[in-house]
N, C-alpha and C positions, 0 to 999 in steps of 0.2 A: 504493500500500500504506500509504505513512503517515497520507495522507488517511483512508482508512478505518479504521485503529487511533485516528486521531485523534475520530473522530464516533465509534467505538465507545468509547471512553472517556466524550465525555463524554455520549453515554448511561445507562453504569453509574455515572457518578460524581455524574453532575447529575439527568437525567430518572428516572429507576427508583427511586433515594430521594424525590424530590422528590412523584412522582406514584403509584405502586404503591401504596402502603399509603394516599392520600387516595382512587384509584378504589377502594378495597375498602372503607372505610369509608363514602363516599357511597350505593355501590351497596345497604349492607346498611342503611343512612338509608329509601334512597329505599321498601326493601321493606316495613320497620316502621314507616312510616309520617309519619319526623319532618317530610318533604314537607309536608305536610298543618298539620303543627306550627306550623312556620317559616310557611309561607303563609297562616296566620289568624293570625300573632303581625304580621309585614311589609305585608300585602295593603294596608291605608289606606296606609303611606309607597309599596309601587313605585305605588298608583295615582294617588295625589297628583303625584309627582315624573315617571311614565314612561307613564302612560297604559296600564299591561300587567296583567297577568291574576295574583292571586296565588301562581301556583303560579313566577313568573321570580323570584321572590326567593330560591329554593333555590338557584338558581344563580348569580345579584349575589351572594350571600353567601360559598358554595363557592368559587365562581372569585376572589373577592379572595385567599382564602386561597391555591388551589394553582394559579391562572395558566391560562395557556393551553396547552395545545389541549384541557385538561379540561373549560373549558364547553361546546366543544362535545359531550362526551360525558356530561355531565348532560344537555343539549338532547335529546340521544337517546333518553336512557333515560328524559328523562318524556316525549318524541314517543309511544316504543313501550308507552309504559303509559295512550298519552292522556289524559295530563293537558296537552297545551297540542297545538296542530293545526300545520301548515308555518307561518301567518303567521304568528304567536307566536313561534314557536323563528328564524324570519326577525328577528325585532325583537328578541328577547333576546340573539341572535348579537352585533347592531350595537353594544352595550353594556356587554361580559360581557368585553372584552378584558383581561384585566389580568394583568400578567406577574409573574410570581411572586414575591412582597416576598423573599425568602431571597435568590433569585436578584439583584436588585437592590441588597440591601442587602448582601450579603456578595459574589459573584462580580463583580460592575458595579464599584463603591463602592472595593469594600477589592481584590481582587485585578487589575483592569481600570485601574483610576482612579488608586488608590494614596489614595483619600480618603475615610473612612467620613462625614463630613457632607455630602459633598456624594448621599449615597446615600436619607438623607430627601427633601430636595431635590426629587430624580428619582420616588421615590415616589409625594410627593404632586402632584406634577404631572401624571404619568401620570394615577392614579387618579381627581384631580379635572378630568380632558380626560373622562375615558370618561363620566362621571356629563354633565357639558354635552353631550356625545354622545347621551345618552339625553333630555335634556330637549330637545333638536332636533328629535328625530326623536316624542317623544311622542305625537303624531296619525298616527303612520307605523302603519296596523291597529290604530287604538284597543281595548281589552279593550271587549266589551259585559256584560259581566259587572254583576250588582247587588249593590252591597256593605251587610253588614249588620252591623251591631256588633261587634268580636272578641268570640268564644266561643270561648275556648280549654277549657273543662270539657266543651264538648260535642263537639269533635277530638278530646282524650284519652279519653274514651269509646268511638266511633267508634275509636281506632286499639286499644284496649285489648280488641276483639270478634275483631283481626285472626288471621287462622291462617295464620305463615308456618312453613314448614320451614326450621330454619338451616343443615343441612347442604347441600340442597340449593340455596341461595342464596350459599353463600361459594363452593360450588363454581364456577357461576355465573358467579359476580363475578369469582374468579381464572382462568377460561377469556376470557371478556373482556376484562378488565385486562390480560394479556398480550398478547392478539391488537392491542388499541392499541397496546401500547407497541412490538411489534414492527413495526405501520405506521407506527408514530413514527420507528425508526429505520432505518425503510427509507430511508424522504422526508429524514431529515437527509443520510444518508451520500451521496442521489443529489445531492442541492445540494451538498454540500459538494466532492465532484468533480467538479459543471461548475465552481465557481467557482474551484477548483484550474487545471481547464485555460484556462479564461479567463485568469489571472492570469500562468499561464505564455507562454500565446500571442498576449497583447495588450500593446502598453507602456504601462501606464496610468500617472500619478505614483502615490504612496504615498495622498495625501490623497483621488484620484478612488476608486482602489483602493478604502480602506476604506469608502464612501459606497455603492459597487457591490455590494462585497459585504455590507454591513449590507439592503441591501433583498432580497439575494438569502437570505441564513444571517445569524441576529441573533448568535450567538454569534462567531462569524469577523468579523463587520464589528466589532462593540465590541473585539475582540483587536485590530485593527489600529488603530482609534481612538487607544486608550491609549496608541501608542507613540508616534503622530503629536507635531510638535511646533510643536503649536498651544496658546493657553491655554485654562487648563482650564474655562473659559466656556462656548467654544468646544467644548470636546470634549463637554461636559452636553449641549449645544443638539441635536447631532448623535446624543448615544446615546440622549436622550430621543427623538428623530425616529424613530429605528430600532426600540425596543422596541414605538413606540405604531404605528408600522405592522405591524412581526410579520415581516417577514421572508414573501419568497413559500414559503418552508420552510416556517413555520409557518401560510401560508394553504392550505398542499397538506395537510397534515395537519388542519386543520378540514375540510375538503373529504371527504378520503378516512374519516373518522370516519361524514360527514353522507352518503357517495355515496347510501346508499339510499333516503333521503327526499325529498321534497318543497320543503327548507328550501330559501331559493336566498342564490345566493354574494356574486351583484353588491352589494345592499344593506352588505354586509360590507365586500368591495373597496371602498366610497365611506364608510364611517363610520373605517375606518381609515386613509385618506387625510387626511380631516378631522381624525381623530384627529393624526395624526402633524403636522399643520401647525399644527395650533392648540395644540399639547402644546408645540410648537419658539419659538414667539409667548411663550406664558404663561413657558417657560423660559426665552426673555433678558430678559423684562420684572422676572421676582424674582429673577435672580441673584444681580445687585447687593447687592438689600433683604433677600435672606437671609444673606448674611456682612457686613453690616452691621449688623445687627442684633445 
């Protein structure tokens, strides 16, 4: 019972502010058009940097701002409007991880950590792990697409013709947005009580403990982290590890977002592996050089 009051909290406290009002606002983006905006404004840098098509930069962009498991429901919603095919939204998935700066800088940081600088720190390591993730995989389904000068007067045009219904689009959007967020908190509450009863029926130490549960539930493992009494090098090294993998919580819920298409998982499972190992590298090599500094 506590277990579940507990993930039901921080559902309402954390996820339903963090992400409800960013899925309403993307969704009514995606219908008026600024898709189109952003992707002749971005299309020359994600082709340069990731070899992708420019409609993935609605989502690098979105997803920096509200994290995961929202890219994968941008990936959907330009899947089902075809603007990008399975291998696309396959290679945009590998890239688009990024947890959610609020969350990191204020929940991680300040209430987990007890340190707001070290919550830059973590930041930009994460973010600048996912970015070398996408320039890895660059040749992973090249875009064939041919790129032609930006023209942005000739977009605003073109989206300025468009004939949406607003009512019937936020409707939409808020029959949607909740139906995720209610799969969101299905997938947290059933992690969060295996890793209850694992915790009760295994003798793990404290330090195995949080490490297990950080791959299983990213919120539960960073809780245990903080209390650990390891220096706080050490704890960065290990919460960086865990965000930039995502918790197989948060890999059930891209999943269960994406069941109906085509996108596949594996390429994701192997970028956030990489992620999470190369994020853990890059955070003991500037730890140092960042409070030195």
């Amino acid at each position: 019972m506590n277990c579940v009051l507990y993930s039901f909290d921080i559902w309402k406290n954390n996820i339903i502010p963090a992400l409800f009002p960013v899925f309403i606002i993307s969704d009514l983006l995606i219908n008026y058009g600024f898709v189109e905006l952003i992707s002749e404004v971005f299309k020359p840098l994600m082709y340069f940097l990731f070899r992708s098509s420019k409609s993935s930069s609605f989502v690098f962009i979105m997803s920096i701002i509200s994290g995961i498991p929202s890219n994968a429901k941008y990936i959907l919603d330009l899947y089902n409007k075809g603007l990008i095919d399975s291998y696309e939204g396959s290679k945009i998935l590998m890239f688009t991880h990024f947890s959610n700066p609020l969350f990191i800088l204020g929940t991680l940081s300040i209430s987990f950590l007890n340190n707001k600088d070290v919550g830059f720190l973590i930041l930009y390591v994460h973010y600048i792990t996912n970015i070398i993730i996408g320039v890895l995989f660059r040749f992973y389904h090249p875009t064939k697409e041919e790129y032609s000068k930006v023209n942005i007067k000739k977009v605003i045009i073109e989206i300025s013709k468009k004939n949406v219904n607003f009512i019937n689009v936020l409707i939409n959007s808020l029959i949607k947005s909740i139906n995720t967020l209610l799969l969101i908190f299905g997938i947290i509450t059933f992690f969060l009580i295996i890793t209850t009863i694992i915790d009760y029926n295994l003798n793990f130490t404290m330090y195995y403990q949080s490490i297990f549960n950080g791959v299983i539930e990213i919120t539960q493992g960073l809780k245990y982290i903080s209390i650990l009494d390891i220096p706080l090098k050490l704890k960065c090294i290990l919460s960086t590890f865990i965000i930039s993998f995502g918790g197989l919580s948060g890999h059930m819920q891209v999943m269960g977002i994406l069941k109906d298409t085509n996108i596949k998982y594996y390429p994701y499972l192997l970028a956030r592996l990489l992620h999470a190992i190369i994020s853990s590298i890059i955070m003991n090599l500037t730890f140092d050089l960042y409070f030195s500094i």
